[in-house]
C-alpha angles and dihedrals in degrees: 000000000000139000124226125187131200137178107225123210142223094022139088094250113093104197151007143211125182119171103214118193131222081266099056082251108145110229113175127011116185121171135201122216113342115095109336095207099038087044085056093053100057094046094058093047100042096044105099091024115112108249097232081062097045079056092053092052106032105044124098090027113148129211111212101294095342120117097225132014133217094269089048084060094048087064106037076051087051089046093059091046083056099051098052094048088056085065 
């Protein structure tokens, strides 16, 4: 297993920090800042789900007017993690 941080942008949440398996399982999500209940929520339904598929999901959500969410930035985060386990 390994853990992997990033800081997203253009949102309220600081900071994130997703545990990823040998697999591409997601084991653990914990945020910091942004929206203490929805955050939660994502942790809790994205924990067990293969990170290629949180990125499927996840990417393009919009938050109000905002261009991008907090769970937009969780997978352009994963996408990051991927692409540097495919090196």
């Amino acid at each position: 297993m390994a853990m992997y941080s990033f800081r997203p942008r253009g949102v309220c949440s600081q900071e994130m920090h997703v545990e990823i398996d040998s697999q591409g399982i997601i084991q653990e999500l914990q945020v910091v800042g942004g929206c203490n209940g929805n955050l939660k929520g994502i942790s809790a339904l994205v924990k067990g789900m293969s990170a290629k598929e949180a990125v499927q999901r996840l990417r393009g959500i919009r938050c109000g007017f905002r261009d991008t969410s907090c769970p937009d930035q969780l997978a352009k985060g994963l996408e990051q993690v991927l692409a540097q386990e495919q090196q």
